[in-house]
N, C-alpha and C positions, 0 to 999 in steps of 0.2 A: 236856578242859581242863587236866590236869594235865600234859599231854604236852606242853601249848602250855610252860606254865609252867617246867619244864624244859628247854627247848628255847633258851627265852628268856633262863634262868638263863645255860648252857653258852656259849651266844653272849658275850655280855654278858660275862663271864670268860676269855673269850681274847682279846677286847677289849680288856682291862684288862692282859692279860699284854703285848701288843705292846712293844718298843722307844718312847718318844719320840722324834719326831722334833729336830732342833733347832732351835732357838725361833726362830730367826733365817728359816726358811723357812717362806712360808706355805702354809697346808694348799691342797691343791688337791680332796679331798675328805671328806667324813666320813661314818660308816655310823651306825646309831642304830637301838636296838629297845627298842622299849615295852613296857608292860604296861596298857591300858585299861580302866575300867569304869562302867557307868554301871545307872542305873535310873528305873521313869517307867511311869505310867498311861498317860498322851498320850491324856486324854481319855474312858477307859474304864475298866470295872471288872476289869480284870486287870491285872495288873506286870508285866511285862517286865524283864529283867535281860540286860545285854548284856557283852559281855568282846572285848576286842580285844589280839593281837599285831601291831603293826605294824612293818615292815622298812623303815627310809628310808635313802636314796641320795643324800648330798648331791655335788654337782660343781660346782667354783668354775674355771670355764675361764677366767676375768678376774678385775680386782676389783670392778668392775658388773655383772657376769654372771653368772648360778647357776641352776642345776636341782638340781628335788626330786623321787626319786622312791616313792613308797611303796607297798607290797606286805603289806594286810593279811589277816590271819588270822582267822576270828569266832567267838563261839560266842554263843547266845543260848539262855537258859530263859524258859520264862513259865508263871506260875504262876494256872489259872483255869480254867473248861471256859467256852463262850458263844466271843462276839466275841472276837478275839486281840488284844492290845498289840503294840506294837511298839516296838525301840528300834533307835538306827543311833548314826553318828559325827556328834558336835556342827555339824561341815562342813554334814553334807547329812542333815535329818532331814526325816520326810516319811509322810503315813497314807492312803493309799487302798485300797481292796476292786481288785481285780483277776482276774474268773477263780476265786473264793474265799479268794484268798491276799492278804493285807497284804503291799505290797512297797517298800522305800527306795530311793532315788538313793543310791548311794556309803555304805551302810551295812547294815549286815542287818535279816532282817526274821523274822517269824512267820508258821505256814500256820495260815493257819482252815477248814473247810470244814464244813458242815453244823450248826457249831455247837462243833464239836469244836478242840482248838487240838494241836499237836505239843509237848511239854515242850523238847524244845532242837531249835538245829538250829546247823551249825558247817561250816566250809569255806571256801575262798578268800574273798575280797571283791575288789570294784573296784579295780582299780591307777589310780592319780594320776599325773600327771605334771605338775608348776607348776616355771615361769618367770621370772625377773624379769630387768628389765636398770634398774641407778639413773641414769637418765635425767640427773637432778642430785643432787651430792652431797651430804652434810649440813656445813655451813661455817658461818662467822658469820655470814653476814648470806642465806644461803638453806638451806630443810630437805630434805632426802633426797625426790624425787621417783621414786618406783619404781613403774612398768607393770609386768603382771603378766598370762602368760597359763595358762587351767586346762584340763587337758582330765580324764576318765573316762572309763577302758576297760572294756569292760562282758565282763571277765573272772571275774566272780562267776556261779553257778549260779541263775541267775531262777527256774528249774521248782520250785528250794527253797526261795525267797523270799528268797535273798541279794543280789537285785541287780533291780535292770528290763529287764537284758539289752541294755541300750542307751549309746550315747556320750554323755558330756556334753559341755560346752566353754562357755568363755567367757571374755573379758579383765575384769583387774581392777586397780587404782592403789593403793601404798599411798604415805602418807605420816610421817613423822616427822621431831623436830626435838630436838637435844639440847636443855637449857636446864640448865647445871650438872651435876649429878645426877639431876636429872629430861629424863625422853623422853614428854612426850604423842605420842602416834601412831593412826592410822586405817588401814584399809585396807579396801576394798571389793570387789568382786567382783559381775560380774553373769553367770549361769548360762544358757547354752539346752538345756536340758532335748532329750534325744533321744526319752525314751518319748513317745508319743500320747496329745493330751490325749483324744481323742475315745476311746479301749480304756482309758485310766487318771486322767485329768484332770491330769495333769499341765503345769503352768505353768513357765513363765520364769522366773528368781525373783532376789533379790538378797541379798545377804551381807555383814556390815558386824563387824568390831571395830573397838572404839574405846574407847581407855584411856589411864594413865599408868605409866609404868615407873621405879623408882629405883635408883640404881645405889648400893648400898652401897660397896663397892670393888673391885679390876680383878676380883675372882673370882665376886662374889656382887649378884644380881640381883634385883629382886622388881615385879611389873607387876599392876595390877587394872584390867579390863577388861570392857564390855558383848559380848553376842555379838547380832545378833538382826535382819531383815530380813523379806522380803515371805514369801508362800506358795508352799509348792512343791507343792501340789497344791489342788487345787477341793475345799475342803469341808471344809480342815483349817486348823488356828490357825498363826498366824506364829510362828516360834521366838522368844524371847528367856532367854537366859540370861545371869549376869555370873562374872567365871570369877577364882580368884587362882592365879596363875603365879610362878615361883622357877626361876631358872637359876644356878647352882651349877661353876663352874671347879675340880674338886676334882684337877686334873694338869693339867700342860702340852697336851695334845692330849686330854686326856677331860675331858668336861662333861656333868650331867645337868641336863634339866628335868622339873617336876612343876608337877600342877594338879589344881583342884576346881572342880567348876562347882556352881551352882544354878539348877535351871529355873523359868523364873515364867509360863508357857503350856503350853499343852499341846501346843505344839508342840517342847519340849525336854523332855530327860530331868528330873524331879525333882531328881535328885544325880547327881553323877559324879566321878571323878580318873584320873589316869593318872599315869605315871613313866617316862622315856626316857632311856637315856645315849647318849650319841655319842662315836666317837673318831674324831678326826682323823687324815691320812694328806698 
């Protein structure tokens, strides 16, 4: 973990050393690494503790059109012997036995076998790749209508419980709408699940924020938002969690966000935050 942490620091620091570009051009992409964490029963008598480095790829080919790519890093302890916990990324959280291992869609997981659990386990995760194109833009008298498609590459190591080894995919719409200072917005997503319900139970499932944002001024952002949808697996609780979010312009071409969730199911983590800066190019 400490390697992740360093790694993340180094990055992050050459980012900030880069040239600005000049204001006048707009960015055609930005890079952004995190630092995530989170923690959560999710329903059982062990904790679980999760940690994430993630690498995102932003590319703005138009000014309706954007891809996101992210590339994350995991590490997870859980602290108990019996049944395992599990925790993953707010995205795609998810609890079923498999084989004897707990396994997540698009987040890490924990090996149970016998009784026994693994104290940590760490290594690649699922690679994302989301889409959007603003169908309509946000104007006076109409709100930013944006499609949205998701897919999961099941480049995580399943045999160690970081992944289900399988593709995801699904379209999803978001909406928002300036009003002053304030942005209410939504945006949803519906998932098809690649694992097999019949080997995992795994379902269909649907994904929803929906919140308001206030824009303090051109630099400084702050948004409070619900997370929370159907089941992504047979036999486990719907996630719901509400999250507060801060985006922060602290340079011409660099900008951090940060957040804290609280889980109110056991199908989210208890508590969480993360921290990500981006620079633009």
């Amino acid at each position: 973990m400490r390697s992740m942490v360093l790694f993340a620091s180094a990055v992050i620091l050459h980012a900030l050393s880069l040239p600005a570009l000049a204001e006048s051009v707009a960015p055609k992409y930005a890079v952004g690494l995190g630092i995530e964490a989170s923690s959560g029963t999710f329903g059982t008598d062990s904790t679980s503790s999760y940690a994430s480095v993630p690498l995102i790829v932003d590319w703005y080919p138009t000014d309706r059109l954007d891809f996101e790519l992210t590339v994350p890093f995991l590490y997870q302890h859980t602290k108990n012997t019996g049944m395992a916990a599990i925790g993953g990324t707010a995205k795609s959280t998810a609890r079923r036995t498999m084989g004897g291992q707990y396994v997540y869609t698009g987040g890490s997981a924990t090996l149970a076998s016998g009784g026994t659990v693994d104290d940590s386990v760490y290594g690649l995760g699922d690679v994302t790749l989301t889409s959007g194109y603003a169908l309509i833009q946000d104007s006076d008298s109409t709100p930013l209508l944006r499609p949205t498609i998701y897919v999961k590459f099941p480049t995580a190591d399943d045999t160690n419980g970081l992944g289900t080894g399988k593709f995801d995919a699904g379209p999803g719409l978001a909406v928002s709408k300036w009003l002053g200072n304030w942005q209410p917005f939504a945006e949803g997503r519906y998932i098809f699940q690649g694992a097999s319900y019949n080997e995992t139970g795994a379902l269909n499932f649907v994904t929803v924020d929906s919140g308001v944002g206030y824009s303090w001024s051109e630099r400084f952002m702050t948004l409070a938002y619900a997370r929370f949808g159907s089941r992504l697996f047979d036999g486990m609780s719907a996630p719901l969690e509400t999250r507060l979010k801060a985006v922060w312009r602290f340079g011409e071409r660099t900008y951090t966000e940060a957040y804290a969730l609280k889980g109110f199911s056991d199908g989210s983590p208890d508590y969480g935050g993360g921290v990500t800066i981006f620079r633009e190019f």
